[in-house]
N, C-alpha and C positions, 0 to 999 in steps of 0.2 A: 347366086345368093349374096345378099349383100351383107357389109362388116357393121353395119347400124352408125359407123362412125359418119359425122357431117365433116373432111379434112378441107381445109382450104387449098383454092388449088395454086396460090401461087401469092409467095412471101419473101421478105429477105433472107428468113433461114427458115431451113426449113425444120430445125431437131434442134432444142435448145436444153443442156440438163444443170441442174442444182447437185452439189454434195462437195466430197472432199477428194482431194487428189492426194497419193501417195505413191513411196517409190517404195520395190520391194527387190532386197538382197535375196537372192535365191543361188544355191550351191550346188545346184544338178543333183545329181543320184548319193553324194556323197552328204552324208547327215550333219546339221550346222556344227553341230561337237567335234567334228570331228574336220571342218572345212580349214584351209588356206588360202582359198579366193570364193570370190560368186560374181554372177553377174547381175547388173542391174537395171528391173524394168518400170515402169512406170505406168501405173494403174490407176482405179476406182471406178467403179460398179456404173457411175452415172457419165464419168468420162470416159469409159470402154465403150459406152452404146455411141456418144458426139463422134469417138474417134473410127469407131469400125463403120458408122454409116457417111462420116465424108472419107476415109481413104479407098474402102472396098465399094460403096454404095455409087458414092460419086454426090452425094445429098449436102447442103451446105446446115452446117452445125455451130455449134456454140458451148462452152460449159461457163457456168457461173459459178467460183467456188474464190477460195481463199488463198494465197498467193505470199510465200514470205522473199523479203529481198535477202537472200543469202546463195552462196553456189549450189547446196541441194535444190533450191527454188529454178536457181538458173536451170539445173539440170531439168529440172521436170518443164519448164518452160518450152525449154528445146522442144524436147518429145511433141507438146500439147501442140506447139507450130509448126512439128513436122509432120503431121498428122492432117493440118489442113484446117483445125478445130481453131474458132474465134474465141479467144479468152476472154471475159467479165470479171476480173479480179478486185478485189478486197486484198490490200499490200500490206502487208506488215513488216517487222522489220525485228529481224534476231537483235537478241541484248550480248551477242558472242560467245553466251555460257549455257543456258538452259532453255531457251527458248524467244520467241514461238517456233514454233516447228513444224515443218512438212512431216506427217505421219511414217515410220516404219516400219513395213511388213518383211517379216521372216520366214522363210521357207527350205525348204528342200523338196527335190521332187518327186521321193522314193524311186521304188525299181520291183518289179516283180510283185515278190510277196509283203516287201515294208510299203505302207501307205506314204503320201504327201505327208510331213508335216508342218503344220503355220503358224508362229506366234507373232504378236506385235509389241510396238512402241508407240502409244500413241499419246502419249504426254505431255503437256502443255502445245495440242494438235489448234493450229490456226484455224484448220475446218471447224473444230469445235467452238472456237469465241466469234463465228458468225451471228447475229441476232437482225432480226425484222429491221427494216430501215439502214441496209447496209448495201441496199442494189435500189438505183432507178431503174425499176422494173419499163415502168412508160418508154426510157430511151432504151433500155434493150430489145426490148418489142416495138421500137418505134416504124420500122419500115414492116413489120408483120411476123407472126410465127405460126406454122401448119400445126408445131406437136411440144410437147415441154413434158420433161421424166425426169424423176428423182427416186431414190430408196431408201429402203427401213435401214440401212449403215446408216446413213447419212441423219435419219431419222432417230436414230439412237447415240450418237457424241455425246451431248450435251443437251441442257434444259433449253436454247435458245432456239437448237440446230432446226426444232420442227418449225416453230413460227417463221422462218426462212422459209422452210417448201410450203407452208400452206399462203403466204404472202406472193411466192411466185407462182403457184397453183392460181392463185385469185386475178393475179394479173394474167397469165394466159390464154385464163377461162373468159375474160374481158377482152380479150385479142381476139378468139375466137380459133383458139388451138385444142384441140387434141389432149388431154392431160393422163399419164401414166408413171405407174408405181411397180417397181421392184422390192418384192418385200425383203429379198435376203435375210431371212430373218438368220439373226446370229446371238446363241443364249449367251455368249461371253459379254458381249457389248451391253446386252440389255438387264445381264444380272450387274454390271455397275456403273446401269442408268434407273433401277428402279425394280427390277424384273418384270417377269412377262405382265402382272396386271398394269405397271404402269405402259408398257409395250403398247397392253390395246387400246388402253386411254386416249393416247397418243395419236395410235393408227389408225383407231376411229375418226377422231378431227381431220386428218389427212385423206382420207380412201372418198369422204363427204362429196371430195373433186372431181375425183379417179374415174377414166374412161375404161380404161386400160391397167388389168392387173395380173401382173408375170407371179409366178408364186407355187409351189408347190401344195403336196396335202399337210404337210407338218408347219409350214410356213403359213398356209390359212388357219389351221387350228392356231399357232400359239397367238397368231396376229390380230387374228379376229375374235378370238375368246370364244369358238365353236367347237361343240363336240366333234369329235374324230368319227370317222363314218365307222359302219355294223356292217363291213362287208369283208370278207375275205380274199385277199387279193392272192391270184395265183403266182405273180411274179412282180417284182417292182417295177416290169412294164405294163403290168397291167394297170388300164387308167381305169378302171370301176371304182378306186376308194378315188380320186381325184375329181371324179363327175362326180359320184353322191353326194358330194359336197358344197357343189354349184347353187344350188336352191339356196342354202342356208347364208349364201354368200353374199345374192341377190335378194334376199327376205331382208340382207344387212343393210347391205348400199346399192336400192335397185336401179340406180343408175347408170352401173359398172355393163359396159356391152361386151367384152372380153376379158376372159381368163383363159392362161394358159402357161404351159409350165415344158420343161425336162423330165424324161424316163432315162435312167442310167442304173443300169446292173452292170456294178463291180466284178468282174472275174476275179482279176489281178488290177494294181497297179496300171498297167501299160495293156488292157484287154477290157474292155467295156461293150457292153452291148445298150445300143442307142435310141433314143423316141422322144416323142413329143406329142405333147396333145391340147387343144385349144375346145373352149365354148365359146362359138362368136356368136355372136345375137340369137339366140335359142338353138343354135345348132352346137351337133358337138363333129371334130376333126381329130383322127387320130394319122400321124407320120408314121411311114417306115422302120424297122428298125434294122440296124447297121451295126455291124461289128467292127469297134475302131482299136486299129492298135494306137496307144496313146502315149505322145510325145511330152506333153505337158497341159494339164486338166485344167489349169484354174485361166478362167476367161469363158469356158465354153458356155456357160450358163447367160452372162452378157452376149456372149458370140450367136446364141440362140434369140434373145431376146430385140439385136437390133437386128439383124434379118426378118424377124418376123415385122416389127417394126416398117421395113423397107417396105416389103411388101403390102404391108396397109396403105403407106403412103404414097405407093406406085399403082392403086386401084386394081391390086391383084385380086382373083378369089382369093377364098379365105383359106381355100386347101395349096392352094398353090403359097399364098401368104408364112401359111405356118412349115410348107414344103422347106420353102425359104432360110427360115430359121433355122428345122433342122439342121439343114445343110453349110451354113455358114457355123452354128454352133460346134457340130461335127469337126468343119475345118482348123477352127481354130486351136482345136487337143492336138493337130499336128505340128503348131510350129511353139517354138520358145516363145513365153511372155504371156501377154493377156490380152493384148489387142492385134487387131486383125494382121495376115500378112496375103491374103489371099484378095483373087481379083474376081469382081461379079461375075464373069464370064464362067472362072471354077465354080463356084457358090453353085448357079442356076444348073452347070453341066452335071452337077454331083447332088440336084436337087430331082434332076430327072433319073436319075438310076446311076451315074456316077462307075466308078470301079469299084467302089466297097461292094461286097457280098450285101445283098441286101434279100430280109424276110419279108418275104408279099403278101 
């Protein structure tokens, strides 16, 4: 069964994303109120997929995003080059007192019975004063590109942030790449960009490109401004309200060949029960589910998204493809941080049955 995608099969790079880079203080188990240190990792949603598919993947990447000259810049600069990731930078340059600013996120990583909790700083956010006409697209794509993703964060900043992705949506799609959206959708961000109707205004203009759409059921309703399905689901791994909603999705923008998403039942904290599920070109795929003890949660949803990713790219099935996903998604709840620390060798071995308990 094939993925319906047309991928090119040989480029300069082969995974190129749009959006914003941030570094996130996180204080392990112990609550930020209550911290004396943290440690610091470096993220975003669209540079988690560049970085996990060149360190784990072994795929040559790229992120296009925004870049201030100061030492948190340096800091994240590091990371993006230790990673293997080709940066496209937009340079700004801090005024020493308030900005521009590399974005940052706040966390802790609960324990047990207390949840994660995340707040940000995103205030005078460089990511956000990107606008249209701030990338030659043509010389970034000049030697070729297979595939180009961006998400709904990145889509929600600012009033400029989207005419960016739909600007390198159009030059990719003129390359003859692959184009994919992560909706992420996040009600904090979009209640102080407009809220959800302007969300789907938005994501309409955007999704018009979209080959490829990662996104859960509550992430397509508020995104797409679609009713919530009439079905009753027995568990949150049940993917029946996630398929009934496929039509409605494809009725939207029937050009879209893939959707597919995360199944996570919260026990605890550190005890999640795990899934995934895809509709590739009229078929539907449901994963494994896995019992993970969980070291730190935020990433796996990226960590899901460029495995499966890989997989298309590497002319997998489409079951093996979204196998993929699961399994590097999975991997990534076990280490600190949000991008990859695992090697495809684990990925593929833990996508075949692996040591987790796995329900068949």
């Amino acid at each position: 069964m094939s993925s319906g995608l047309n991928i090119l099969t040989n480029a300069a790079l082969d995974f190129v994303s749009v959006g914003a880079l941030i570094h996130r203080l996180d204080t392990g188990v112990v609550p930020f109120r209550k911290a004396t240190e943290c440690k610091i990792y470096v993220s975003g949603g669209e540079f988690n997929c560049a970085a996990n598919l060149s360190d784990c993947f072994g795929l040559k990447t790229g992120i296009v995003t925004a870049m201030v000259d100061y030492p948190v810049g340096d800091l994240i600069d590091q990371v993006v080059c230790a990673m293997g990731v080709k940066p496209f930078y937009k340079h700004f340059k801090h005024n020493g007192v308030n900005g521009p600013n590399m974005a940052t996120v706040y966390s802790d990583r609960g324990q047990g019975v207390r949840p994660p909790v995340v707040f940000y700083n995103r205030a005078d956010e460089a990511g956000g004063m990107l606008k249209a006409g701030d990338f030659d697209w043509k010389t970034i794509f000049s030697g070729g590109v297979r595939w180009f993703h961006s998400g709904g964060i990145f889509a929600a900043l600012s009033l400029t942030t989207p005419d960016v992705i739909v600007e390198g949506m159009q030059a990719a799609k003129a390359a003859g790449a692959v184009v994919s959206l992560d909706l992420n959708y996040r009600a904090k961000l979009w209640n102080a960009a407009g809220g959800e109707e302007r969300a789907v205004a938005v994501l309409d203009r955007i999704l018009k490109y979209v080959d490829v759409l990662v996104g859960n059921e509550e992430d397509l309703q508020k995104s797409l401004g679609i009713r919530g399905p009439e079905v009753v689901s027995k568990s949150r791994l049940d993917p029946s309200a996630f398929f009934s909603m496929i039509d409605r999705v494809i009725e939207k923008h029937p050009q879209i060949k893939i959707v597919a998403t995360t199944l996570r039942d919260v026990h605890s904290t550190n005890r999640h029960s795990w899934s995934a599920v895809a509709w590739i070109n009229g078929k539907t795929y449901v994963a494994p589910t896995a019992e993970l003890d969980v070291y730190d949660r935020i990433g796996g949803g990226d960590g899901f998204a460029s495995g499966l990713f890989y997989g298309l790219l590497t002319n997998e099935d489409p079951e093996e493809a979204l196998r993929l996903g699961w399994a590097h998604g999975a991997l990534i709840t076990t280490f600190p941080g949000d991008i990859t620390m695992a090697t495809v060798e684990e990925v593929r071995a833990f996508a075949k049955g692996g040591s987790a308990r796995i329900q068949r």
